[in-house]
DRENDO-1510 file (C-alpha; in Angstrom, 1 decimal, always signed):
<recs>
REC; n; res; u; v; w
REC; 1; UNK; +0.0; +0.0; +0.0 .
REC; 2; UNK; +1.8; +3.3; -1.4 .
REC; 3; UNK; -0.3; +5.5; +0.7 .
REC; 4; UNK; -1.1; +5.5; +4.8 .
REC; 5; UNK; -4.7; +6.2; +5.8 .
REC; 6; UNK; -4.4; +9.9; +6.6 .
REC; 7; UNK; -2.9; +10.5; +3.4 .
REC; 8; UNK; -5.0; +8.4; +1.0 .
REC; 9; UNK; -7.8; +10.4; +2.5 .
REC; 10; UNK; -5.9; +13.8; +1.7 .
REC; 11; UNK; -5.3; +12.5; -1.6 .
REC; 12; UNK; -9.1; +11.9; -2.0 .
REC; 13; UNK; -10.1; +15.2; -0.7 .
REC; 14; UNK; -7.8; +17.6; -2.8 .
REC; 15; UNK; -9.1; +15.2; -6.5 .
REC; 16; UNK; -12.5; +16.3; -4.9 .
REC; 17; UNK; -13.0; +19.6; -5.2 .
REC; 18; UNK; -10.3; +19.7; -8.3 .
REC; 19; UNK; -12.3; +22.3; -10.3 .
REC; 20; UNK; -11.5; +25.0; -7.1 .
REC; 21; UNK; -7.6; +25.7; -7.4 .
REC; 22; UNK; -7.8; +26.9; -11.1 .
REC; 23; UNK; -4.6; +27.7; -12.8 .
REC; 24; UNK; -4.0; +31.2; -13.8 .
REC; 25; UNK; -0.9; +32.5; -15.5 .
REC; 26; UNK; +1.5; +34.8; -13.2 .
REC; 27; UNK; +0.9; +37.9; -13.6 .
REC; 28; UNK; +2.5; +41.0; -12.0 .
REC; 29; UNK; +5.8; +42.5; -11.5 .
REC; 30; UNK; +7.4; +45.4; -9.0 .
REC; 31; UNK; +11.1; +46.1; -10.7 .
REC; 32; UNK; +13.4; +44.5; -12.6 .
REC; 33; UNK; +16.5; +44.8; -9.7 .
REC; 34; UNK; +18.1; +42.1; -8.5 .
REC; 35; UNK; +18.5; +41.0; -5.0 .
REC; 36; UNK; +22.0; +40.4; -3.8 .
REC; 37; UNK; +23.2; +37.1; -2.4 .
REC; 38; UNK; +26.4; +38.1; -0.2 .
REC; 39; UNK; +28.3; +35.8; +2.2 .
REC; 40; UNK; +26.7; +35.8; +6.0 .
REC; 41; UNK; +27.4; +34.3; +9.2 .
REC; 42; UNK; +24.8; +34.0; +12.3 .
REC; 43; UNK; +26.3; +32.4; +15.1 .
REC; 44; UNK; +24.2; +32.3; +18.8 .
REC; 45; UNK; +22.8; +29.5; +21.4 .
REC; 46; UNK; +24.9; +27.0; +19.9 .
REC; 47; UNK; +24.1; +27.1; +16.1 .
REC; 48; UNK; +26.3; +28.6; +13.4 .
REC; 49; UNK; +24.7; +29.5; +10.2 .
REC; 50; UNK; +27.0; +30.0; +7.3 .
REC; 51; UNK; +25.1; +31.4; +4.2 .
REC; 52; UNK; +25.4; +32.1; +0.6 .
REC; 53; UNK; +28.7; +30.7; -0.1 .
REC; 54; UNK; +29.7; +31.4; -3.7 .
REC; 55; UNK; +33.3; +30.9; -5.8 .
REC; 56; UNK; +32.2; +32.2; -8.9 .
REC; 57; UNK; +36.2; +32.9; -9.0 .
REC; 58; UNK; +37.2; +29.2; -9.4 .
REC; 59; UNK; +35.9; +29.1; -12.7 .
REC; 60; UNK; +33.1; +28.7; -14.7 .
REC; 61; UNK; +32.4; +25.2; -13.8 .
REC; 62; UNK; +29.8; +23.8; -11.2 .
REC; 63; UNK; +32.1; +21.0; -10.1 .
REC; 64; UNK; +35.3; +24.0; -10.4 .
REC; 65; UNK; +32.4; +26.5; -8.0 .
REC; 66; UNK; +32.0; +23.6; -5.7 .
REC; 67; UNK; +35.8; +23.1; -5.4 .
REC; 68; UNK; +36.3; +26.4; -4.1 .
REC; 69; UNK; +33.2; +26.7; -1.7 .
REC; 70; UNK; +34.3; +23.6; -0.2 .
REC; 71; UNK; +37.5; +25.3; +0.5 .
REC; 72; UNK; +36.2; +28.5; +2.0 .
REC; 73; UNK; +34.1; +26.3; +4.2 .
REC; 74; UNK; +36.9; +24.2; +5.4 .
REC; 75; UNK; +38.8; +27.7; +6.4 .
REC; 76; UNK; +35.6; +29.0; +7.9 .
REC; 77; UNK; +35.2; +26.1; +10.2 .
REC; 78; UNK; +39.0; +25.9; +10.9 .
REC; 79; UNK; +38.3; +29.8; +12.3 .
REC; 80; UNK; +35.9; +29.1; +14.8 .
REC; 81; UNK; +37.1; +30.0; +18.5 .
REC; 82; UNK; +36.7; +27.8; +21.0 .
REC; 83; UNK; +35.9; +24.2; +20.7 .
REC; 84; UNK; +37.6; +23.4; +17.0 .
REC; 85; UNK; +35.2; +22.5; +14.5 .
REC; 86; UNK; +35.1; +20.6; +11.0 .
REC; 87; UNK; +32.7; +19.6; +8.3 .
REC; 88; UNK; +31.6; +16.6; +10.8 .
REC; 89; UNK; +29.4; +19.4; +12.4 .
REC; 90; UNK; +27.3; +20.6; +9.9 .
REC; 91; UNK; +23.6; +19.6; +9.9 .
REC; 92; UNK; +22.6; +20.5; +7.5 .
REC; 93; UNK; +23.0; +21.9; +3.8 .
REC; 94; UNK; +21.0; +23.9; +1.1 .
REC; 95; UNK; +22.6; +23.5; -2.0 .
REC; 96; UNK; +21.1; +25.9; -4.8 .
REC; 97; UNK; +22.0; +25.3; -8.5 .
REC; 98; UNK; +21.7; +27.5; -11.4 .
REC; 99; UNK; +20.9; +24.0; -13.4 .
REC; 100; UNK; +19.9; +20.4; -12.1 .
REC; 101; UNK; +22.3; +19.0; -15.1 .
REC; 102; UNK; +25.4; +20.2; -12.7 .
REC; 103; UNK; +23.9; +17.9; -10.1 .
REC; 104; UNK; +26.5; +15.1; -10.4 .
REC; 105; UNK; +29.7; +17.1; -11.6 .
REC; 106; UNK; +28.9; +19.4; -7.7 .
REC; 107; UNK; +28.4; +16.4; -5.9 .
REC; 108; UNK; +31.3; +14.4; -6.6 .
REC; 109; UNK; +33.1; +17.1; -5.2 .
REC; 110; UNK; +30.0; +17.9; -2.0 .
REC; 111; UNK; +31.2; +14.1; -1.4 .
REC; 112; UNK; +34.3; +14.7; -0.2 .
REC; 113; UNK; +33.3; +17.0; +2.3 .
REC; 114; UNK; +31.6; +14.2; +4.4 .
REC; 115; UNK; +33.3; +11.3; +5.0 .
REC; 116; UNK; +31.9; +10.2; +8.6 .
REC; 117; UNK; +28.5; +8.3; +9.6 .
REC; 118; UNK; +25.3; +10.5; +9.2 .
REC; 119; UNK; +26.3; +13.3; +6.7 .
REC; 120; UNK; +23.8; +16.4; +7.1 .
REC; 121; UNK; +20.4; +16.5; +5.7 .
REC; 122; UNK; +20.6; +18.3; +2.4 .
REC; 123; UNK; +17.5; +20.1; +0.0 .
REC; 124; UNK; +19.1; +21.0; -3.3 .
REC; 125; UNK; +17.3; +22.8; -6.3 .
REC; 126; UNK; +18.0; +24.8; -9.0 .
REC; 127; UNK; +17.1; +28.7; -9.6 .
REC; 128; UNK; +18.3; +28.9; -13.1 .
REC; 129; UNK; +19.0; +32.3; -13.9 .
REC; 130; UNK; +17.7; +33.8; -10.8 .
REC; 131; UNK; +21.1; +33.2; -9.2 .
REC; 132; UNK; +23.4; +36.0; -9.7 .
REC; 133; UNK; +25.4; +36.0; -12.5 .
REC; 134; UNK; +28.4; +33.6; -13.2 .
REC; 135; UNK; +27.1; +31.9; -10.2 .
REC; 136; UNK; +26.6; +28.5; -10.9 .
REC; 137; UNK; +26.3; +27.1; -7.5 .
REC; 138; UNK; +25.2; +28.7; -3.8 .
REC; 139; UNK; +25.5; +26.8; -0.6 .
REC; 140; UNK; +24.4; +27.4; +3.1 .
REC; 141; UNK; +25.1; +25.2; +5.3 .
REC; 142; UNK; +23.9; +24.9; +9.5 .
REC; 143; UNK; +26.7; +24.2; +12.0 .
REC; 144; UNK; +26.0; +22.9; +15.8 .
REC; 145; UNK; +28.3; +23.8; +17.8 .
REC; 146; UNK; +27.1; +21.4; +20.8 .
REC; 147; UNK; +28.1; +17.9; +21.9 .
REC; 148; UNK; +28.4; +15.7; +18.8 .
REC; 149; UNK; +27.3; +12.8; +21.3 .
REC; 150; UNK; +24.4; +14.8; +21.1 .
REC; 151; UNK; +23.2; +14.4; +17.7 .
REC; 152; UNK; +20.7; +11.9; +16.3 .
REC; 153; UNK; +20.8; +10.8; +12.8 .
REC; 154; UNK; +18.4; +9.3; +10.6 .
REC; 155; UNK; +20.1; +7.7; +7.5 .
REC; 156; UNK; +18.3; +5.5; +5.2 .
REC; 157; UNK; +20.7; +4.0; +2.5 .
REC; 158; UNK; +18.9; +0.9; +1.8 .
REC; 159; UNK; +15.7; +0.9; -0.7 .
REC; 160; UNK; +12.7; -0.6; +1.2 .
REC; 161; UNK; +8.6; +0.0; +1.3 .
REC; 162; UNK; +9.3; +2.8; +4.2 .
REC; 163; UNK; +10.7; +6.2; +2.7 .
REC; 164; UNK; +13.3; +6.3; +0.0 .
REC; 165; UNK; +16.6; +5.9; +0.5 .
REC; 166; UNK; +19.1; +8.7; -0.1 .
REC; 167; UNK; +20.0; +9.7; -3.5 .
REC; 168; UNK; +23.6; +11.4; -2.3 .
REC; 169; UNK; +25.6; +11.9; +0.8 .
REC; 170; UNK; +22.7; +13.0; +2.9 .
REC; 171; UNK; +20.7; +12.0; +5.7 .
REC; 172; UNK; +17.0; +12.1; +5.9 .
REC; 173; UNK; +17.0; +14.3; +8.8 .
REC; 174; UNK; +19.4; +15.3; +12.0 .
REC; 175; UNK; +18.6; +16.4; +15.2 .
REC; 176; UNK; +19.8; +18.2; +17.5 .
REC; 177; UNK; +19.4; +20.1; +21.3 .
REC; 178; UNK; +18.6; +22.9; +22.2 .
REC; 179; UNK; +17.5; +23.9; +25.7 .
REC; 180; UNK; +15.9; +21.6; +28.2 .
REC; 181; UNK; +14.5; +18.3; +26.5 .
REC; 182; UNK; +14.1; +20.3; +23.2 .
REC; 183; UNK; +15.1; +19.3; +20.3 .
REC; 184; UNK; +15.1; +20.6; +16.3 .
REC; 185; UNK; +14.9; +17.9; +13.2 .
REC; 186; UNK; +16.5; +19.1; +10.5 .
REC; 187; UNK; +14.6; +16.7; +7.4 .
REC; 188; UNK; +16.2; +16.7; +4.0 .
REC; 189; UNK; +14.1; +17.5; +1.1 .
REC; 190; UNK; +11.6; +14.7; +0.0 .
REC; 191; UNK; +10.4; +13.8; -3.8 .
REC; 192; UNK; +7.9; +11.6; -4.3 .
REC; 193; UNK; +10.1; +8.6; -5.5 .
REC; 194; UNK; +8.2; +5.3; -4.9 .
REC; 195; UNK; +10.4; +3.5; -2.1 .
REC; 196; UNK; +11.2; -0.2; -3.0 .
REC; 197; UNK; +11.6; +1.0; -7.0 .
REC; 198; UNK; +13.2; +4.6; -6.5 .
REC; 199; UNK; +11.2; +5.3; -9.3 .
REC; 200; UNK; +9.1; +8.9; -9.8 .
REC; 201; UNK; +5.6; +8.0; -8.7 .
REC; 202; UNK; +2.8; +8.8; -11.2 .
REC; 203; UNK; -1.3; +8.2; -11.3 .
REC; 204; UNK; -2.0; +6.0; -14.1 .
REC; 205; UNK; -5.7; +6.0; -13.4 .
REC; 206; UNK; -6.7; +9.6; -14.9 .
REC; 207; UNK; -8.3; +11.3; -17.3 .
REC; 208; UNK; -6.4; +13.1; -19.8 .
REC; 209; UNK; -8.3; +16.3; -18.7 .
REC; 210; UNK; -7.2; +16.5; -15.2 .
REC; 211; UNK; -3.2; +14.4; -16.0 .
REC; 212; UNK; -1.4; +16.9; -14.3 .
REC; 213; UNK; -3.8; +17.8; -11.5 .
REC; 214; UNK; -4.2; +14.1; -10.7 .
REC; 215; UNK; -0.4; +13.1; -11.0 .
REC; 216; UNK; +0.6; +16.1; -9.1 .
REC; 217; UNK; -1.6; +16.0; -6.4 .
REC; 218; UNK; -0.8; +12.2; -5.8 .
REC; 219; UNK; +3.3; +13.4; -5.4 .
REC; 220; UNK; +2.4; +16.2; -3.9 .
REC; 221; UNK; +0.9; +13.8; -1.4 .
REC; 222; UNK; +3.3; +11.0; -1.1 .
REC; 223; UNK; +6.0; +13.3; -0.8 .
REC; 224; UNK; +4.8; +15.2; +2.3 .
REC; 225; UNK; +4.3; +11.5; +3.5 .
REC; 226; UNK; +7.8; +10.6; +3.6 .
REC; 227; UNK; +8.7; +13.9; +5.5 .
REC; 228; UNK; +6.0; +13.1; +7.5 .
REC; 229; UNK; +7.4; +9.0; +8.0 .
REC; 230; UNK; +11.1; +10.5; +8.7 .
REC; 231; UNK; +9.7; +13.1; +11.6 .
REC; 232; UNK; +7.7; +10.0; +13.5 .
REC; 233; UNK; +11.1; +8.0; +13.1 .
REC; 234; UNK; +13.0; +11.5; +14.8 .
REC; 235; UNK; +10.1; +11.3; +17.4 .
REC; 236; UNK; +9.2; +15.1; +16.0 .
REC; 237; UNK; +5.9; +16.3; +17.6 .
REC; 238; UNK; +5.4; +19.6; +15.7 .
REC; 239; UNK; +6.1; +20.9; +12.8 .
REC; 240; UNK; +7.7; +24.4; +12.9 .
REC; 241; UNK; +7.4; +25.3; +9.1 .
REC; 242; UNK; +7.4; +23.7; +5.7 .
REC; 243; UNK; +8.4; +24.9; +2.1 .
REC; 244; UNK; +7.4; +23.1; -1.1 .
REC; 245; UNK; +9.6; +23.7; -4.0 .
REC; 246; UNK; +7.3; +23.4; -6.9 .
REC; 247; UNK; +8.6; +23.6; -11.0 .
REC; 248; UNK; +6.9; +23.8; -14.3 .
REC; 249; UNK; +6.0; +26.6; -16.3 .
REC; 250; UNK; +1.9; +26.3; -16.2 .
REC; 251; UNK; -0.4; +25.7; -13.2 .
REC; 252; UNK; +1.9; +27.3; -10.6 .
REC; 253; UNK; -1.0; +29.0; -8.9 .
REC; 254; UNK; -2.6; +25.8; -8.4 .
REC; 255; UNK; +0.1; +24.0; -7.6 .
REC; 256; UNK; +0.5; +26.3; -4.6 .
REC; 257; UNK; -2.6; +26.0; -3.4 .
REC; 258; UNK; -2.8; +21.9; -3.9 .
REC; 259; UNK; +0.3; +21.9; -1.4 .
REC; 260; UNK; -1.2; +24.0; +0.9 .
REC; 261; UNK; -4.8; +22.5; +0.6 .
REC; 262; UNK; -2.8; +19.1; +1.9 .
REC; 263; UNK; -0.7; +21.0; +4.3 .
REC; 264; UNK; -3.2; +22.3; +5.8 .
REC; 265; UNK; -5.2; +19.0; +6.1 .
REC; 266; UNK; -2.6; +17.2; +7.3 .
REC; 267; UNK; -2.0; +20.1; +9.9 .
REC; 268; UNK; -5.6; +20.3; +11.3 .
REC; 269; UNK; -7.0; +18.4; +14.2 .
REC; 270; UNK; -9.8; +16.0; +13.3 .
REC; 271; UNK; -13.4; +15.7; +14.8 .
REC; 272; UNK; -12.4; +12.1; +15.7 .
REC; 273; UNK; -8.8; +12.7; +17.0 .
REC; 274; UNK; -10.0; +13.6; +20.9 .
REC; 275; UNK; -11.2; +9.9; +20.7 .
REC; 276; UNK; -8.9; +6.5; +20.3 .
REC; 277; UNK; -5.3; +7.6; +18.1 .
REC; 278; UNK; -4.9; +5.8; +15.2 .
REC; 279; UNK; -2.3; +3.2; +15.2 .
REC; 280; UNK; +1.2; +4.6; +14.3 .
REC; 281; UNK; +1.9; +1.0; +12.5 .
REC; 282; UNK; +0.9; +0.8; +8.5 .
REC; 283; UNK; -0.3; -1.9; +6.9 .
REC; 284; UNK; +2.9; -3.0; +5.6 .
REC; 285; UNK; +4.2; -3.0; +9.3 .
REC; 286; UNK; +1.9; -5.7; +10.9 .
REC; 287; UNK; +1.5; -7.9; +7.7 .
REC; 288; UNK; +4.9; -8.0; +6.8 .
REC; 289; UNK; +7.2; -6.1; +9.6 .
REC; 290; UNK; +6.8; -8.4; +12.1 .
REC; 291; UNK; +5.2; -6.2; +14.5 .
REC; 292; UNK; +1.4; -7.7; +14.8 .
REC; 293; UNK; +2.2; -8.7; +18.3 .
REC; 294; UNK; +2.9; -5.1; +19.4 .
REC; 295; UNK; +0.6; -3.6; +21.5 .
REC; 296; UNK; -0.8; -0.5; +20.1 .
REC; 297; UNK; -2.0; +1.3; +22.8 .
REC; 298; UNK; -2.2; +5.0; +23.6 .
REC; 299; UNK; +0.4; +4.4; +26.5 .
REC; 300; UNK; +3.4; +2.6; +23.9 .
REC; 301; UNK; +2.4; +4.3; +20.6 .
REC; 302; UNK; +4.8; +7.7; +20.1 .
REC; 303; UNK; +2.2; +10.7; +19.8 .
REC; 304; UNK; +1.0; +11.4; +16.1 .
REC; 305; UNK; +2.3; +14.3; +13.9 .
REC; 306; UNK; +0.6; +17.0; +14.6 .
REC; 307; UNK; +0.9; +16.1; +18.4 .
REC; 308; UNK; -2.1; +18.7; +19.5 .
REC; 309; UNK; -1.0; +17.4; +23.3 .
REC; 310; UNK; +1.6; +19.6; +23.2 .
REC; 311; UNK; -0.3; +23.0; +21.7 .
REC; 312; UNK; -1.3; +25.9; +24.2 .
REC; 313; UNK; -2.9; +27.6; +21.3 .
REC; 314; UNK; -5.8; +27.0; +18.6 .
REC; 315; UNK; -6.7; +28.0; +14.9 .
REC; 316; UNK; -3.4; +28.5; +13.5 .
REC; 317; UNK; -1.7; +26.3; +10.6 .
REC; 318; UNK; +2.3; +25.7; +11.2 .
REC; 319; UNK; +3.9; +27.9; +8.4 .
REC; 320; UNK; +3.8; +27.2; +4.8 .
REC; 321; UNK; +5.8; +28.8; +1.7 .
REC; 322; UNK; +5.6; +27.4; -1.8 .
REC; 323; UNK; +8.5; +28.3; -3.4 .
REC; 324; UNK; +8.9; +28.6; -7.1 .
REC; 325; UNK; +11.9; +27.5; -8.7 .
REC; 326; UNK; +13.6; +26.1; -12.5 .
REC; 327; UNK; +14.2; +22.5; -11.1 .
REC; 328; UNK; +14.1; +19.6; -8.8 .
REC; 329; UNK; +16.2; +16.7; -8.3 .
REC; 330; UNK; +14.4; +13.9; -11.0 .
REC; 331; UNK; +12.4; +15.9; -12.9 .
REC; 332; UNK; +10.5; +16.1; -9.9 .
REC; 333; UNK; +7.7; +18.8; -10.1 .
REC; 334; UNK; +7.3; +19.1; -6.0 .
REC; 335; UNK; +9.7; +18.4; -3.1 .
REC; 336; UNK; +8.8; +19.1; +0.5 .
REC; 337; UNK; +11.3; +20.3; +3.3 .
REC; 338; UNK; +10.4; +20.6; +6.7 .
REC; 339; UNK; +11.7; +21.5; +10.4 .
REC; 340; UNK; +10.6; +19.5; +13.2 .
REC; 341; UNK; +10.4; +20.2; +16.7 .
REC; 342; UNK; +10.2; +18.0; +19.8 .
REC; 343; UNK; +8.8; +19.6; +23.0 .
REC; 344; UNK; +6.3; +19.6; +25.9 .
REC; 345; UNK; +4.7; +22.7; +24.7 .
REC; 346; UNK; +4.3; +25.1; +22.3 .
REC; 347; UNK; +2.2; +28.0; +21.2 .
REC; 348; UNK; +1.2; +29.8; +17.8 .
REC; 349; UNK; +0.0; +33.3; +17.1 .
REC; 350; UNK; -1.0; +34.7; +13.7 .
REC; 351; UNK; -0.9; +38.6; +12.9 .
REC; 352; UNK; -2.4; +40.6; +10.3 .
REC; 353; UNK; +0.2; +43.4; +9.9 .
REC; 354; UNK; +1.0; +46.4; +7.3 .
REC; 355; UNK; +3.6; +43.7; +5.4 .
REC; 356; UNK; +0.9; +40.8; +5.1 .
REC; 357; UNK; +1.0; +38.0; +7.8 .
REC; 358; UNK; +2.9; +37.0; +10.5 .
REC; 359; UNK; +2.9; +33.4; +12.4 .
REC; 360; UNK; +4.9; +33.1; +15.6 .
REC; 361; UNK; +5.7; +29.7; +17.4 .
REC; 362; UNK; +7.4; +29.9; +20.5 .
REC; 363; UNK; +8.0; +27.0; +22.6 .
REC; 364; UNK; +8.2; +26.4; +26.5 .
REC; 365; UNK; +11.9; +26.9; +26.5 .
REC; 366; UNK; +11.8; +30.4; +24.6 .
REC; 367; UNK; +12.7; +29.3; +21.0 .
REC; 368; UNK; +11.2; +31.3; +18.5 .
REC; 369; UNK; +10.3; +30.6; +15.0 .
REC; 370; UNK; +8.3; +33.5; +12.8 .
REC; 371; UNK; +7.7; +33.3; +9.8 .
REC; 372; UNK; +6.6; +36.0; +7.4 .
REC; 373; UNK; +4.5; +36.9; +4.8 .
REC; 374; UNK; +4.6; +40.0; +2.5 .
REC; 375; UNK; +2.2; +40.8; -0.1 .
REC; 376; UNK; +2.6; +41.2; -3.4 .
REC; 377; UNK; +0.0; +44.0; -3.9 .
REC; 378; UNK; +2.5; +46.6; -2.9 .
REC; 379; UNK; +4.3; +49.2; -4.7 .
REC; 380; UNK; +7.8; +49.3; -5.0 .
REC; 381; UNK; +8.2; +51.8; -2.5 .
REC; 382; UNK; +6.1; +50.3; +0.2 .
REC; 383; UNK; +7.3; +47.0; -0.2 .
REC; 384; UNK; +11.7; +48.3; +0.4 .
REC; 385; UNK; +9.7; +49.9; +3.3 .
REC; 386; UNK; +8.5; +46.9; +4.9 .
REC; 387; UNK; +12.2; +45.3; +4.3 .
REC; 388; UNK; +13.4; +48.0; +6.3 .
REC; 389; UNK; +10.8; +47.8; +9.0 .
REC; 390; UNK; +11.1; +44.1; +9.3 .
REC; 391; UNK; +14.6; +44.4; +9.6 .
REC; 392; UNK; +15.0; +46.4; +12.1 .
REC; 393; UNK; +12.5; +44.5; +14.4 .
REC; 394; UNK; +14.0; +41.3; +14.1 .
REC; 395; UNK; +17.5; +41.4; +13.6 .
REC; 396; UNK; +18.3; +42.8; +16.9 .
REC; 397; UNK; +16.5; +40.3; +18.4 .
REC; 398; UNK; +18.9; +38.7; +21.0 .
REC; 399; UNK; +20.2; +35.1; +20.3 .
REC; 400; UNK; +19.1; +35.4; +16.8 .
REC; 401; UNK; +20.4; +32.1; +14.6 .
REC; 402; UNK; +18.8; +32.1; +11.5 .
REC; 403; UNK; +17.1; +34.0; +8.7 .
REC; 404; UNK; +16.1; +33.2; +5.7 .
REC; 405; UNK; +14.5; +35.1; +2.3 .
REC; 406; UNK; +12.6; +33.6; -0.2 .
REC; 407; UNK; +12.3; +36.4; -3.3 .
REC; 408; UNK; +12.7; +37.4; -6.6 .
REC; 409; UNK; +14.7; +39.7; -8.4 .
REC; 410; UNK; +11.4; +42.1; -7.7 .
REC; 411; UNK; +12.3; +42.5; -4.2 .
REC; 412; UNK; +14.1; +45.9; -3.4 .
REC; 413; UNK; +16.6; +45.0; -1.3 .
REC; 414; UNK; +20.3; +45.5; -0.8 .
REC; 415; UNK; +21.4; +43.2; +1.5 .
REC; 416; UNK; +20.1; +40.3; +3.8 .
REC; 417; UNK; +21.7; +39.6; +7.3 .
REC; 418; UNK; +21.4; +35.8; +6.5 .
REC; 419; UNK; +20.3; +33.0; +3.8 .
REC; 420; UNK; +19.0; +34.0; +0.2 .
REC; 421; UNK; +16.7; +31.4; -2.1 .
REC; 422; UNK; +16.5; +33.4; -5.5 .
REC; 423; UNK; +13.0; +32.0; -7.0 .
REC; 424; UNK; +10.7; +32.8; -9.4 .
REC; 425; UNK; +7.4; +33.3; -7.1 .
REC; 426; UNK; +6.5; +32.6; -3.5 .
REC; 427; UNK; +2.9; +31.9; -2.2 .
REC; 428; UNK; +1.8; +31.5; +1.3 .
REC; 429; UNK; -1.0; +30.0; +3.7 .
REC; 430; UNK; -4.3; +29.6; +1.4 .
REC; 431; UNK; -2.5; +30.0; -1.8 .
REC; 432; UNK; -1.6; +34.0; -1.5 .
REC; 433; UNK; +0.4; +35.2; -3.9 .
REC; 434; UNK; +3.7; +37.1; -2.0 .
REC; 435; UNK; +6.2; +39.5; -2.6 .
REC; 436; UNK; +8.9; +38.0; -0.2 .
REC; 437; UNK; +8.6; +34.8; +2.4 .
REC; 438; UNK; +11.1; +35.3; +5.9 .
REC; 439; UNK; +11.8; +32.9; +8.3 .
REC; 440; UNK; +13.4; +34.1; +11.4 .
REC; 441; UNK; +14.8; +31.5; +14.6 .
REC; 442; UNK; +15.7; +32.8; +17.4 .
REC; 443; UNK; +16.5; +31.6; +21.1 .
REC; 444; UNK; +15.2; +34.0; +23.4 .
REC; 445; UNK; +15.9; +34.7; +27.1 .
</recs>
């Protein structure tokens, strides 16, 4: 069975009501600038974020780019103060391509960067020519800076009915701790590769008419499922935020809003959940697995994803940005990458501001995660004035450790204190078309 329960309903659901997430072309532009993608460190509370590492220098060549950005990591680890750190301590990686037909020549040479057990989780795309120019290859990487005995890995090399197996020198996720009992999952980014053939999953049971609606939505779905099977493995009970990086040049509208439509499902608590849990075992587990004899009661199964135990807080959705971008790993059209969280308690608050929409997690032990939505109905002006504004609110914010930007070469803005995803479009919670995504993570006192 390709599909658990939860997400065979999803999957039903979203082919449902089909005819409602139209597909409109893109439409809409605020200036023709470019946003810059400069080298940035953020280092607090025991992360190190290294961003936007670039060696356009080294030649013209991906494999020549990754050369060289392997080097200047090496020397940036080899400079922290303190405990001495090393490639062994990085987490996790976003590797961004100007075209998926570098993939191999950049990771032959990504390879030799990780040599030990349980290599960081890794999402790599391409942004074609939204990465600056003669860039051919970007890469961010997150370093912990704790006790290595620390760490928990997750990483699947073996093809089986579960999840897929890595496709590179990657694990599916890494976790690590913050304060207290706390601890953040780092998952890599999933496809929707069937897991005992590695093969690109497709619906063969459509109608022409809806092909692309009906093959999309079912990797759309199975896609969020591995994520989903990899945070039960880390023990994850929340979910702090999700991207999906769709492709294609048609349909992008609707693509967003399929992936939110099943976000958003998978996300919301069920009439029937404040009765019995559903087992945690799938089919293929007590047929097969050898697990029928395990007792599959409330007190031995881990909690479910969403674990609504832990919320202090009701009628907010974990963050979502889709991300528009020139290619996936496979020819994929979706790929999901998420950030896990595992905690006692939590608490979400949504905000209607000047910029768009804000959503704000903080946990019992004072980590913060906001993320933030700009709209695109703003005038070039207004919008370099939000920038500022947001700016200047957040990155002062003590123990600050990571930020991210999801925007096009539309967005007005000179420099970023932290990571940079060039893309063509972003869209947020119900679909919204945005200027600008941000994620901001901080650990506050």
């Amino acid at each position: 069975m390709l599909l658990d329960e939860a997400f065979a309903r999803v999957l039903d659901d979203v082919r449902s009501v089909s005819g409602s997430y139209g597909g409109e072309a893109l439409t809409g532009s605020i200036s023709a600038g470019r946003i810059k993608c400069e080298p940035r460190q953020l280092r607090n509370s025991g992360i190190w974020h290294i961003c936007n590492i670039t060696a356009p220098e080294a030649g013209t060549e991906a494999a020549e780019q990754m050369e060289g950005i392997a080097r200047k990591t090496r020397t940036i680890l080899q400079s922290s103060t303190g405990v001495p750190r090393s490639t062994e301590d990085i987490v996790f990686a976003t590797v961004l391509l100007r075209s998926m037909a570098d993939f191999a020549s950049m990771n032959n040479t990504y390879v030799s960067l990780f040599k030990k057990p349980n290599p960081p989780a890794r999402a790599t795309v391409a942004c074609g020519d939204e990465l600056p120019e003669g860039v051919n290859v970007m890469v961010s990487f997150i370093v912990d800076m704790g006790d290595r005995d620390s760490r928990q890995g997750l990483h699947v090399q073996s093809r089986s009915y579960w999840a897929p197996a890595n496709i590179g020198p990657y694990s599916q996720a890494m976790s690590i701790p913050l304060r207290g009992a706390e601890r953040i999952v780092y998952v890599a980014g999933q496809i929707p590769l069937e897991p005992a053939s590695m093969d690109m999953v497709c619906d063969s049971a459509h109608t022409e008419e809806q092909s692309w609606l009906s093959d999309y939505s079912l990797r759309a779905v199975l896609s969020l499922q591995h994520m989903w099977r990899i945070g039960a493995a880390m023990q994850v009970d929340w979910w702090l935020g999700a991207v999906a990086f769709i492709t294609g040049a048609e349909n992008i509208a609707a693509k967003a809003r399929v992936a939110w439509h099943i976000w958003e499902t998978m996300n919301s608590q069920r009439d029937d959940e404040s009765g019995e849990e559903e087992s945690t075992l799938d089919v293929w587990d007590i047929k097969y697995g050898g697990r029928a004899q395990e007792q599959t009661t409330k007190a031995t199964l881990p909690a479910p994803i969403p674990n609504f135990e832990v919320l202090r807080s009701s009628g907010v959705i974990s963050p979502f940005l889709a991300v528009q971008i020139e290619e996936l790993p496979r020819a994929s059209d979706i790929e999901w990458q998420g950030l896990g969280y595992r905690c006692d308690r939590l608490e979400l608050n949504a905000e209607e501001t000047d910029q768009g929409r804000t959503i704000k997690t903080v946990t019992e032990q004072k980590m913060g995660y906001t993320t933030i939505e700009i709209d695109m109905e703003k005038s070039e002006c207004d919008l370099k004035s939000s920038l500022q504004r947001i700016l200047a609110a957040h990155t002062v914010t003590p123990g600050l450790t990571h930020a991210v930007i999801y925007a096009t070469k539309t967005v007005p803005l000179d420099t970023w204190p932290g990571e940079v995803v060039p893309c063509k479009s972003v869209w947020g919670q119900k679909g919204r078309r945005l200027a600008a995504g941000i994620i901001f993570q901080s650990l506050e006192s």
